[in-house]
C-alpha positions as CSV (number, residue, x, y, z in Angstrom):
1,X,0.0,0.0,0.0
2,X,1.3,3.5,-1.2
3,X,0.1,6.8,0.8
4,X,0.9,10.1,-0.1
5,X,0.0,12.9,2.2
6,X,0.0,16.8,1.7
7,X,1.2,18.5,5.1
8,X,2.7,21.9,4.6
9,X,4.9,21.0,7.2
10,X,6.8,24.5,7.0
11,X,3.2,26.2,8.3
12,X,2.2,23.3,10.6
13,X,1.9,26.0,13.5
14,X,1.2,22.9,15.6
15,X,4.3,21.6,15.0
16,X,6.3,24.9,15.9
17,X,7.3,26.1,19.8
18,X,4.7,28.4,21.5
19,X,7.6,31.1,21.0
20,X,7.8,30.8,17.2
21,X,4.0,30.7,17.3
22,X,3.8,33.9,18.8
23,X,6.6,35.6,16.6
24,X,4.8,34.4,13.1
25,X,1.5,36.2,14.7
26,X,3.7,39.2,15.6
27,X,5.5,39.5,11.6
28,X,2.4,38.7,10.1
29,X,0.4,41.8,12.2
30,X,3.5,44.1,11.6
31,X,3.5,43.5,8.3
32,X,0.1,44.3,7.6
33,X,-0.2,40.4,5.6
34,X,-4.1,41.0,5.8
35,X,-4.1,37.6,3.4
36,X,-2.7,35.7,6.2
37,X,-4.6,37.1,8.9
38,X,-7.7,35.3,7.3
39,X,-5.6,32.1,7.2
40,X,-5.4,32.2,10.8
41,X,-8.8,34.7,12.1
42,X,-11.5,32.4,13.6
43,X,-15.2,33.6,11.4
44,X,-17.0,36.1,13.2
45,X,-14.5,36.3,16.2
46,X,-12.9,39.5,15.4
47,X,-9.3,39.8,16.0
48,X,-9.0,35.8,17.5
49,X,-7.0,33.6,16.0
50,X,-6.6,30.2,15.6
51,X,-3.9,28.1,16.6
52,X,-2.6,27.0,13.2
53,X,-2.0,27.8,9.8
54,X,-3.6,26.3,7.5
55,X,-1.1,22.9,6.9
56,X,-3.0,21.7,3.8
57,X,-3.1,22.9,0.5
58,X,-5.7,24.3,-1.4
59,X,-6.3,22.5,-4.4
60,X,-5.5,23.9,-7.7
61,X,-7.9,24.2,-10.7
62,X,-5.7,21.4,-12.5
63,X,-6.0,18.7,-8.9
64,X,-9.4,19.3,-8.9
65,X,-9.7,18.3,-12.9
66,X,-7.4,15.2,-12.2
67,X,-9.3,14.1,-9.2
68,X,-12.5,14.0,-10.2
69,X,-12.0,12.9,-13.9
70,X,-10.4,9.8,-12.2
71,X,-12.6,10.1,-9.0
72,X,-15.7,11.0,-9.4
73,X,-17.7,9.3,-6.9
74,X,-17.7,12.0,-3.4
75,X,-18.5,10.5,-0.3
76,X,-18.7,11.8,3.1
77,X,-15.9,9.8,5.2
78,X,-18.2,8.5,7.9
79,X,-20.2,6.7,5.0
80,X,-17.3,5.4,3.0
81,X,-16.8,1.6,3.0
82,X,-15.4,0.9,-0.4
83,X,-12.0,0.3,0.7
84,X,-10.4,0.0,4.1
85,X,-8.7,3.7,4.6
86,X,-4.9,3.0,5.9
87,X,-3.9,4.3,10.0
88,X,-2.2,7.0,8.4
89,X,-4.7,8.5,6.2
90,X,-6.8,8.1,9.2
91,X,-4.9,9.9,11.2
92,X,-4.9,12.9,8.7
93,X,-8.3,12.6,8.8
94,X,-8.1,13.1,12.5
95,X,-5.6,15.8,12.2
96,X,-7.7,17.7,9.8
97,X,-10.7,17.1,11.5
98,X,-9.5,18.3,14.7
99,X,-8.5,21.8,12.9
100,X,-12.3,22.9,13.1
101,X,-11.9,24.9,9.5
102,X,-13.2,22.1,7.3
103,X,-17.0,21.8,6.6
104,X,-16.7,18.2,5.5
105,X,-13.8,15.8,4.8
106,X,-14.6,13.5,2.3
107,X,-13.4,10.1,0.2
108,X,-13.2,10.8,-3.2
109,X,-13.2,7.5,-5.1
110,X,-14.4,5.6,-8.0
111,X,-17.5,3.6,-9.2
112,X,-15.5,0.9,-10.4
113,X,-12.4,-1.1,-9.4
114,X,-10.5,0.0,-12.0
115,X,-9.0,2.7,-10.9
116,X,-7.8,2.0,-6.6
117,X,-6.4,5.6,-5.8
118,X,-9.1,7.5,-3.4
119,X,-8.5,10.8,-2.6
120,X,-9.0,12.0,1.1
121,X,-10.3,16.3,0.8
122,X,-11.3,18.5,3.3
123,X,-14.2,21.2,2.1
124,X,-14.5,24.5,3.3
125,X,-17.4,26.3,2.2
126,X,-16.7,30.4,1.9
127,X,-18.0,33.3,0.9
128,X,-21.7,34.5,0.5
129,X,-22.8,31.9,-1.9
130,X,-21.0,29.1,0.2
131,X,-18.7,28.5,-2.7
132,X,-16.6,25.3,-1.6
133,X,-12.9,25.0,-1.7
134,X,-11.1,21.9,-1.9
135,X,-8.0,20.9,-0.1
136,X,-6.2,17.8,-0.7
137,X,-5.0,15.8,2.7
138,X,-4.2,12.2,1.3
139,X,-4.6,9.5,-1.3
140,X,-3.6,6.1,-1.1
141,X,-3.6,3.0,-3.4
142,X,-1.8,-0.4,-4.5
143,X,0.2,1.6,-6.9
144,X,0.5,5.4,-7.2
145,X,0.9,6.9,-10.5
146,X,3.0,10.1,-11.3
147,X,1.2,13.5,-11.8
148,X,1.9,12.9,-15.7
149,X,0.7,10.3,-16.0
150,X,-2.8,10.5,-14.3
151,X,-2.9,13.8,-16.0
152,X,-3.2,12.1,-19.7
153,X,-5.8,9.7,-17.8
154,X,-8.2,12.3,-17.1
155,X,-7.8,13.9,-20.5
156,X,-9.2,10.7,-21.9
157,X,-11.5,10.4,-19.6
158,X,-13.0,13.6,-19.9
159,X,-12.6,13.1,-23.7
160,X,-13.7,10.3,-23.7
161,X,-17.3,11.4,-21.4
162,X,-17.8,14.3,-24.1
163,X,-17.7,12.3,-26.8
164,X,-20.5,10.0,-25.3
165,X,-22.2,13.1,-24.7
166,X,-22.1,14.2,-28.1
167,X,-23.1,11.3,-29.4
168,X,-26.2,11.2,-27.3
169,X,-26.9,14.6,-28.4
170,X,-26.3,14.3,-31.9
171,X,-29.2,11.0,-31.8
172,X,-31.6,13.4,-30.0
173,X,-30.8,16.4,-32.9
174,X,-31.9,13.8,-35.4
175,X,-35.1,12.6,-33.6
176,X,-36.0,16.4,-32.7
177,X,-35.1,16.9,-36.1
178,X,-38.2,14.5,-37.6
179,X,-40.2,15.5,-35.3
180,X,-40.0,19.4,-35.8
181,X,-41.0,18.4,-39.4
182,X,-44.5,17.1,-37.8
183,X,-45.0,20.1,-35.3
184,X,-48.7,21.0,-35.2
185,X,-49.8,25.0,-34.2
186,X,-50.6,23.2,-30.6
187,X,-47.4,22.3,-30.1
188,X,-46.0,26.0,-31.1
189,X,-49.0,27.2,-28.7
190,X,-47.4,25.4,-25.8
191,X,-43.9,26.2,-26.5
192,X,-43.8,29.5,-28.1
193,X,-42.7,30.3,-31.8
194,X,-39.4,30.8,-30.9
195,X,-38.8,27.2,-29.4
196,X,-35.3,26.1,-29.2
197,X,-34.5,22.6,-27.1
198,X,-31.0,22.6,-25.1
199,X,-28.7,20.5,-25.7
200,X,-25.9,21.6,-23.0
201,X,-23.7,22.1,-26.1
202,X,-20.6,24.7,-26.9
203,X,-18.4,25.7,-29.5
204,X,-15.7,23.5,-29.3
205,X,-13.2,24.9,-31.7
206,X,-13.0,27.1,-29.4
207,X,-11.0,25.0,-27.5
Protein backbone atom coordinates (compact mmCIF):
# COMPACT_ATOMS: atom_id res chain seq x y z
CA UNK A 1 0.00 0.00 0.00
CA UNK A 2 1.25 3.48 -1.16
CA UNK A 3 0.12 6.78 0.83
CA UNK A 4 0.91 10.10 -0.08
CA UNK A 5 0.04 12.85 2.21
CA UNK A 6 -0.01 16.76 1.67
CA UNK A 7 1.15 18.50 5.15
CA UNK A 8 2.70 21.88 4.58
CA UNK A 9 4.88 20.96 7.16
CA UNK A 10 6.79 24.52 7.04
CA UNK A 11 3.24 26.19 8.34
CA UNK A 12 2.24 23.32 10.61
CA UNK A 13 1.85 26.01 13.47
CA UNK A 14 1.16 22.87 15.62
CA UNK A 15 4.31 21.62 14.98
CA UNK A 16 6.31 24.87 15.91
CA UNK A 17 7.26 26.08 19.84
CA UNK A 18 4.75 28.35 21.54
CA UNK A 19 7.62 31.05 20.98
CA UNK A 20 7.81 30.82 17.21
CA UNK A 21 3.97 30.74 17.32
CA UNK A 22 3.84 33.91 18.83
CA UNK A 23 6.58 35.64 16.58
CA UNK A 24 4.82 34.35 13.06
CA UNK A 25 1.51 36.22 14.68
CA UNK A 26 3.69 39.15 15.63
CA UNK A 27 5.48 39.49 11.62
CA UNK A 28 2.38 38.73 10.12
CA UNK A 29 0.39 41.78 12.20
CA UNK A 30 3.53 44.11 11.55
CA UNK A 31 3.52 43.46 8.31
CA UNK A 32 0.09 44.29 7.57
CA UNK A 33 -0.23 40.41 5.63
CA UNK A 34 -4.06 40.99 5.78
CA UNK A 35 -4.12 37.63 3.37
CA UNK A 36 -2.66 35.69 6.21
CA UNK A 37 -4.61 37.08 8.86
CA UNK A 38 -7.71 35.34 7.25
CA UNK A 39 -5.64 32.12 7.17
CA UNK A 40 -5.42 32.19 10.78
CA UNK A 41 -8.82 34.74 12.05
CA UNK A 42 -11.55 32.40 13.55
CA UNK A 43 -15.19 33.57 11.40
CA UNK A 44 -17.03 36.10 13.16
CA UNK A 45 -14.48 36.32 16.23
CA UNK A 46 -12.94 39.53 15.36
CA UNK A 47 -9.30 39.80 15.97
CA UNK A 48 -8.98 35.82 17.52
CA UNK A 49 -6.99 33.61 16.00
CA UNK A 50 -6.59 30.18 15.63
CA UNK A 51 -3.91 28.09 16.56
CA UNK A 52 -2.62 27.00 13.17
CA UNK A 53 -1.97 27.81 9.82
CA UNK A 54 -3.56 26.27 7.47
CA UNK A 55 -1.09 22.91 6.93
CA UNK A 56 -3.00 21.73 3.83
CA UNK A 57 -3.10 22.92 0.54
CA UNK A 58 -5.72 24.26 -1.44
CA UNK A 59 -6.31 22.50 -4.36
CA UNK A 60 -5.49 23.90 -7.67
CA UNK A 61 -7.94 24.16 -10.70
CA UNK A 62 -5.66 21.43 -12.51
CA UNK A 63 -5.99 18.71 -8.86
CA UNK A 64 -9.39 19.34 -8.90
CA UNK A 65 -9.73 18.35 -12.93
CA UNK A 66 -7.45 15.22 -12.25
CA UNK A 67 -9.33 14.12 -9.23
CA UNK A 68 -12.54 14.05 -10.19
CA UNK A 69 -12.04 12.92 -13.89
CA UNK A 70 -10.37 9.78 -12.24
CA UNK A 71 -12.63 10.06 -9.03
CA UNK A 72 -15.65 10.95 -9.40
CA UNK A 73 -17.71 9.35 -6.86
CA UNK A 74 -17.67 12.00 -3.44
CA UNK A 75 -18.49 10.48 -0.25
CA UNK A 76 -18.66 11.76 3.12
CA UNK A 77 -15.92 9.80 5.20
CA UNK A 78 -18.17 8.46 7.90
CA UNK A 79 -20.17 6.74 5.05
CA UNK A 80 -17.27 5.35 3.02
CA UNK A 81 -16.84 1.57 2.96
CA UNK A 82 -15.42 0.88 -0.39
CA UNK A 83 -11.97 0.26 0.69
CA UNK A 84 -10.36 0.00 4.08
CA UNK A 85 -8.68 3.70 4.65
CA UNK A 86 -4.88 3.03 5.95
CA UNK A 87 -3.88 4.31 9.99
CA UNK A 88 -2.15 7.04 8.38
CA UNK A 89 -4.72 8.51 6.18
CA UNK A 90 -6.83 8.08 9.17
CA UNK A 91 -4.88 9.87 11.18
CA UNK A 92 -4.95 12.87 8.69
CA UNK A 93 -8.26 12.59 8.79
CA UNK A 94 -8.14 13.05 12.51
CA UNK A 95 -5.58 15.81 12.17
CA UNK A 96 -7.74 17.67 9.81
CA UNK A 97 -10.73 17.07 11.46
CA UNK A 98 -9.45 18.33 14.69
CA UNK A 99 -8.50 21.82 12.89
CA UNK A 100 -12.34 22.88 13.14
CA UNK A 101 -11.90 24.92 9.47
CA UNK A 102 -13.16 22.09 7.34
CA UNK A 103 -17.00 21.83 6.59
CA UNK A 104 -16.73 18.16 5.55
CA UNK A 105 -13.83 15.77 4.83
CA UNK A 106 -14.57 13.51 2.28
CA UNK A 107 -13.43 10.08 0.22
CA UNK A 108 -13.17 10.82 -3.23
CA UNK A 109 -13.15 7.46 -5.09
CA UNK A 110 -14.43 5.60 -8.01
CA UNK A 111 -17.52 3.64 -9.22
CA UNK A 112 -15.53 0.92 -10.43
CA UNK A 113 -12.36 -1.12 -9.39
CA UNK A 114 -10.54 0.00 -11.99
CA UNK A 115 -8.98 2.68 -10.88
CA UNK A 116 -7.81 1.97 -6.61
CA UNK A 117 -6.40 5.58 -5.82
CA UNK A 118 -9.13 7.54 -3.42
CA UNK A 119 -8.55 10.81 -2.56
CA UNK A 120 -8.99 12.03 1.11
CA UNK A 121 -10.33 16.34 0.83
CA UNK A 122 -11.30 18.49 3.26
CA UNK A 123 -14.19 21.23 2.05
CA UNK A 124 -14.53 24.51 3.27
CA UNK A 125 -17.39 26.31 2.19
CA UNK A 126 -16.74 30.42 1.88
CA UNK A 127 -17.98 33.33 0.86
CA UNK A 128 -21.70 34.51 0.49
CA UNK A 129 -22.78 31.94 -1.90
CA UNK A 130 -21.05 29.13 0.19
CA UNK A 131 -18.65 28.49 -2.66
CA UNK A 132 -16.61 25.35 -1.63
CA UNK A 133 -12.89 25.02 -1.68
CA UNK A 134 -11.06 21.87 -1.94
CA UNK A 135 -8.00 20.93 -0.09
CA UNK A 136 -6.22 17.85 -0.69
CA UNK A 137 -5.02 15.78 2.66
CA UNK A 138 -4.24 12.22 1.30
CA UNK A 139 -4.56 9.49 -1.26
CA UNK A 140 -3.63 6.06 -1.12
CA UNK A 141 -3.56 3.01 -3.41
CA UNK A 142 -1.85 -0.40 -4.50
CA UNK A 143 0.19 1.64 -6.90
CA UNK A 144 0.46 5.44 -7.17
CA UNK A 145 0.94 6.92 -10.48
CA UNK A 146 3.00 10.07 -11.34
CA UNK A 147 1.19 13.53 -11.77
CA UNK A 148 1.85 12.94 -15.67
CA UNK A 149 0.67 10.28 -15.98
CA UNK A 150 -2.81 10.50 -14.27
CA UNK A 151 -2.92 13.81 -16.03
CA UNK A 152 -3.20 12.12 -19.72
CA UNK A 153 -5.81 9.67 -17.84
CA UNK A 154 -8.23 12.33 -17.11
CA UNK A 155 -7.85 13.87 -20.48
CA UNK A 156 -9.19 10.66 -21.85
CA UNK A 157 -11.46 10.40 -19.55
CA UNK A 158 -13.04 13.56 -19.87
CA UNK A 159 -12.65 13.12 -23.66
CA UNK A 160 -13.75 10.26 -23.66
CA UNK A 161 -17.30 11.36 -21.36
CA UNK A 162 -17.80 14.29 -24.13
CA UNK A 163 -17.67 12.26 -26.77
CA UNK A 164 -20.51 9.96 -25.33
CA UNK A 165 -22.18 13.13 -24.69
CA UNK A 166 -22.12 14.19 -28.08
CA UNK A 167 -23.07 11.31 -29.44
CA UNK A 168 -26.20 11.17 -27.32
CA UNK A 169 -26.93 14.64 -28.36
CA UNK A 170 -26.26 14.34 -31.88
CA UNK A 171 -29.24 11.04 -31.78
CA UNK A 172 -31.57 13.37 -30.05
CA UNK A 173 -30.83 16.43 -32.86
CA UNK A 174 -31.88 13.76 -35.40
CA UNK A 175 -35.13 12.57 -33.60
CA UNK A 176 -36.04 16.40 -32.69
CA UNK A 177 -35.14 16.91 -36.09
CA UNK A 178 -38.22 14.45 -37.56
CA UNK A 179 -40.19 15.50 -35.25
CA UNK A 180 -39.98 19.37 -35.83
CA UNK A 181 -41.03 18.36 -39.44
CA UNK A 182 -44.49 17.11 -37.76
CA UNK A 183 -45.00 20.06 -35.26
CA UNK A 184 -48.68 21.03 -35.16
CA UNK A 185 -49.80 24.95 -34.23
CA UNK A 186 -50.62 23.17 -30.61
CA UNK A 187 -47.45 22.29 -30.08
CA UNK A 188 -46.03 25.99 -31.11
CA UNK A 189 -48.98 27.17 -28.68
CA UNK A 190 -47.37 25.39 -25.78
CA UNK A 191 -43.90 26.19 -26.51
CA UNK A 192 -43.84 29.46 -28.14
CA UNK A 193 -42.75 30.33 -31.80
CA UNK A 194 -39.37 30.76 -30.88
CA UNK A 195 -38.83 27.17 -29.39
CA UNK A 196 -35.30 26.12 -29.24
CA UNK A 197 -34.48 22.56 -27.11
CA UNK A 198 -30.95 22.63 -25.08
CA UNK A 199 -28.66 20.47 -25.74
CA UNK A 200 -25.91 21.60 -22.98
CA UNK A 201 -23.66 22.08 -26.10
CA UNK A 202 -20.61 24.73 -26.94
CA UNK A 203 -18.39 25.74 -29.51
CA UNK A 204 -15.71 23.51 -29.29
CA UNK A 205 -13.22 24.93 -31.75
CA UNK A 206 -13.04 27.12 -29.42
CA UNK A 207 -11.01 25.00 -27.50
Amino acid sequence: MQIETYELVENDIQDQTPEINEEALQLIEKLGLTGQQELITKPGEGSETRDLLMPYPEATGEQIFVFRSLCPEQVVIDRYKRTAIPLRVLQVAAHADSLGFFDEIQVWDVRTHVEKDPVLVGIKKQGQYNTPHYYLLARWGTELDDWGTMLTRAVEVARSNLIEHMRKVTAKAKLDTEAAKNATAAFFIKNGHDYNPSYNSWALNEF
